[in-house]
N, C-alpha and C positions, 0 to 999 in steps of 0.2 A: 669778580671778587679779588680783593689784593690779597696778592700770593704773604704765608708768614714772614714777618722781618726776620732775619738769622737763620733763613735757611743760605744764603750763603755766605760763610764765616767769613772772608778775606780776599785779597787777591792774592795766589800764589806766586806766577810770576806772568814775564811778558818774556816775547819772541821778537828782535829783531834780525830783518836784513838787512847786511851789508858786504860790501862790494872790496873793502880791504880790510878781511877777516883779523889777521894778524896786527890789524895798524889798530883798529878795536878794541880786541883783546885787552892791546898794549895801555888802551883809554881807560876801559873800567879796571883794569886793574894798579895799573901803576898811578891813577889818578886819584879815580873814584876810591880806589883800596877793593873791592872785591878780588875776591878769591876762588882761582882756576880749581873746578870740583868735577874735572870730566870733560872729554872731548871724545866724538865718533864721527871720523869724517870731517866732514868742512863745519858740524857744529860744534860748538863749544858751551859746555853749562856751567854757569860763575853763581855766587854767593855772597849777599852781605853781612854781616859778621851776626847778627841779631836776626838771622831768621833761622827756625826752627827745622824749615827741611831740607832737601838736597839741594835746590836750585834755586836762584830769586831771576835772574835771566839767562835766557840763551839767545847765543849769537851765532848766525846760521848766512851762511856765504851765497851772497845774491850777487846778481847785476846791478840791481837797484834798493836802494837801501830804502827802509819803512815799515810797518809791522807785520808779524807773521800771528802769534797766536797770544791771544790774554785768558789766561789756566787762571779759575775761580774754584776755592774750596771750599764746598758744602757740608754745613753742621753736623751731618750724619750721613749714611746711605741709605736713612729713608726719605731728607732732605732733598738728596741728590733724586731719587727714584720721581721726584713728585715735580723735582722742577724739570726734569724729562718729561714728565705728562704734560706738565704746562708746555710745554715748547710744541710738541707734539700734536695736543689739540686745538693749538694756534695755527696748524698746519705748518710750520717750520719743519723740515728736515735735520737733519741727524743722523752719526754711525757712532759707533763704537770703537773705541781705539787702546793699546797699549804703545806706545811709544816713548814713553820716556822714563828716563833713569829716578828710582825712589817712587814712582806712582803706581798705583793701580789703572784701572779702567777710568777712562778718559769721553765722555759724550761730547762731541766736538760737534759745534753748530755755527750759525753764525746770526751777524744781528740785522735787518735789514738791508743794514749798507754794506752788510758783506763782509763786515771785522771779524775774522773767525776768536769765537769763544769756547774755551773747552772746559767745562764744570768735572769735578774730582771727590772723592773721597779719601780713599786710599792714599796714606802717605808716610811713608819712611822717617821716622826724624833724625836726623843727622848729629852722626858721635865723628865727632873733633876728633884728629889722629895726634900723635903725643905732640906735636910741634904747632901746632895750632890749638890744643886745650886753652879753655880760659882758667882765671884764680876763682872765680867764681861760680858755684855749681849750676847757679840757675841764669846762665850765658851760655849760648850753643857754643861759641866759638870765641878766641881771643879777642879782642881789638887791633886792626891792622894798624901797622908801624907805618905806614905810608899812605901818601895821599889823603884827600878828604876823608877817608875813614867813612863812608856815609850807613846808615845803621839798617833802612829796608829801604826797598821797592815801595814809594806811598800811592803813586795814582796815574791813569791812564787818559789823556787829553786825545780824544776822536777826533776826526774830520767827519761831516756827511752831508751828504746831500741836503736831508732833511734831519734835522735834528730833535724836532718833535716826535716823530714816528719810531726812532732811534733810543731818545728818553724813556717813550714809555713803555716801547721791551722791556728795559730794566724794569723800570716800574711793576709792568702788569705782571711781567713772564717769571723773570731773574727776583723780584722782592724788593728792589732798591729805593732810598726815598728820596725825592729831588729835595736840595735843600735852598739852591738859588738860581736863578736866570738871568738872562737879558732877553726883552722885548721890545724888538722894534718898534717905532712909530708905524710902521700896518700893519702890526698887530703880530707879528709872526716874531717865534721862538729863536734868538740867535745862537742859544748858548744854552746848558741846562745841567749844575754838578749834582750829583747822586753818592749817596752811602749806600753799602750793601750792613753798616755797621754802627758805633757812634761816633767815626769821626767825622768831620764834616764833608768829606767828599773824599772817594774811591774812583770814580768815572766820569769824565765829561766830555758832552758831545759840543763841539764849536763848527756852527755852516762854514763851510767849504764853498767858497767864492766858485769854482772852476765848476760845479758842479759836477764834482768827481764824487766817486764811490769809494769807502776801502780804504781812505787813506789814513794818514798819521797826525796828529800836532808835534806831541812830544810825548816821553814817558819822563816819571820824577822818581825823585830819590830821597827820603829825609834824611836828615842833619838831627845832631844832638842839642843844638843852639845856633840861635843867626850869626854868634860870632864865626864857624864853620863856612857859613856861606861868604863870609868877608875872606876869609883865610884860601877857600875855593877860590875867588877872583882872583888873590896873589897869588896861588900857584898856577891858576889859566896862565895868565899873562908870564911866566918864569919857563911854561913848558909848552908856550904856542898852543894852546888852547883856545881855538874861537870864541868873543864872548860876544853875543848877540846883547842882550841887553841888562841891566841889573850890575851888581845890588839893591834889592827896591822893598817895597809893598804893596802886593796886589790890595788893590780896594776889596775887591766881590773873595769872600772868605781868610782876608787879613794874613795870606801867607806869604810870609816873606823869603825874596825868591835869587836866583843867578839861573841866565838861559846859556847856556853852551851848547855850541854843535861837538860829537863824536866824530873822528875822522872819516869813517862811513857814509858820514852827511845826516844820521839823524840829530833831529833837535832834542836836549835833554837839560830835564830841569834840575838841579837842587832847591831844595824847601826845605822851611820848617816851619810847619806848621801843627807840631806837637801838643800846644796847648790850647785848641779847640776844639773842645769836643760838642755831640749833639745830644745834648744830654734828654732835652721835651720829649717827652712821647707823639707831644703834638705841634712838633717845631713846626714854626707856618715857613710856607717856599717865600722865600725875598726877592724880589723882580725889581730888575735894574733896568730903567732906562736908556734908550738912545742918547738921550741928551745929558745923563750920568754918566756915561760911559766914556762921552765925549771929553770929562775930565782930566781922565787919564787916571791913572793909579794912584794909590793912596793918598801919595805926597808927589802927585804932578807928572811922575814920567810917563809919555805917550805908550798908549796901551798899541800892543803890534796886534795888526791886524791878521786878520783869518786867512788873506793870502799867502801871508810869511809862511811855506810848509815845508815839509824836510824837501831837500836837496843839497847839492852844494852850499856849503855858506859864503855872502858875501866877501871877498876882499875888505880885509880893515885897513 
């Protein structure tokens, strides 16, 4: 049976690791514009100006930079309670957790390929202190004076092994609806984006060439308009910011996009794709081609392929 749509409200945030915590930091915030909201230890929890709770990332001191934990907030805690059952008598594993700043209890699991996922209730909303209030009531927090300014945390790009099997966790488990793919010419799922909500996608899984487990693409971030993602490339290029690829338009969900790596070595996207929403109740899934795909993106730029994954970035 498919699980109710809106039992899980959002993504709250994402966890990465990286390897020069300090050089990071210095990324999303003097760049991106988030806002330092806490640190213990080698983590640090940031904030983009338009989310409602304590945290939208945390950035936690590894060896190896890539993702740690993607925290999903559930409509209720009876929401919560039932997509525990479902997880549960999928025979997935699970514990209980408090560990972080502004949360309640925490059900941390993971998805086949191993991504851990931590589903939440329980959530603190965040009072602006006098030097960050915005002029407006119904804004958690000022607009930052620097950098991109970017507005939330939009979506989480997987790697996996298998990406079908991965899909339809969300699907069966989690409640989420696919809205588009790529399928190979043998038949098999290369790619597959999901809403937990009505925008057009919150999560997607893209095959991982290596046949790794666990791994990362990228995490995004919206923008308030494409002109932001223009304005993002000039200050890349003004502050040594890597720019992998873009400014463009993805073909498969029309978001228009800039790929930059973090000093860390994660890849990270700016978007905006603000004005697509899913509005059907019975939106059909759109499946894209091998020989579509072969195109390239909207208006021609080569689509980077699924081996391109965090690390180091290239020399330009």
């Amino acid at each position: 049976m498919t699980p109710p749509l809106g039992d899980i409200a959002h993504i709250g945030h994402a966890q990465l690791f990286t390897p020069d915590l300090d050089a990071s930091v210095a990324f999303f915030t003097d760049y991106l514009g988030l806002t330092v909201n806490g640190q213990d230890g080698d983590t640090v929890h940031l904030r983009t100006f338009d989310d409602y709770e304590h945290h939208s990332l945390v950035l936690t001191a590894r060896e190896q930079p890539g993702l740690g934990r993607l925290a999903l907030r559930t409509s209720s805690e009876e929401a919560l309670q039932r997509r525990v059952k479902a997880i549960e008598e999928t025979g997935g594993g699970g514990h209980w957790a408090e560990d972080e700043p502004g949360l309640g209890k925490l059900y941390v699991t993971t998805d086949p390929d191993g991504h851990e996922h931590a589903l939440y209730w329980e959530s603190e909303h965040y009072r602006a202190p006098e030097e960050l209030k915005p002029a407006l009531k119904n804004q958690p927090q000022a607009k930052p004076n620097r950098g991109v300014g970017v507005r939330r945390l939009d979506h989480i790009n997987f790697l996996a092994a298998d990406v079908l099997a991965n899909a339809e966790f969300q699907q069966n488990v989690l409640g989420a609806r696919p809205t588009e793919q790529i399928r190979l010419d043998t038949g098999t799922i290369a790619a597959r984006w999901l809403t937990y909500t009505n925008k057009s996608y919150d999560v997607v899984y893209t095959s991982d060439w290596t046949g790794s487990a666990g791994r990362l693409h990228h995490i995004a971030f919206a923008t308030d308009t494409r002109e932001d993602i223009l304005r993002a490339a000039d200050l890349a290029i003004d502050n040594g910011v890597f720019i992998e690829t873009g400014p463009h338009k993805h073909a498969i969900q029309q978001t228009f996009f800039l790929y930059v790596y973090e000093p860390g070595g994660n890849r990270i996207e700016l978007c905006n794709p603000l004005t697509r929403l899913v509005l059907a109740p019975d939106w059909p899934l759109i499946t894209w081609t091998e020989e579509e795909r072969k195109k390239g993106q909207a208006w021609g730029l080569k689509t980077i392929e699924s081996f391109h994954t965090h690390g180091t970035p290239p020399v330009a």
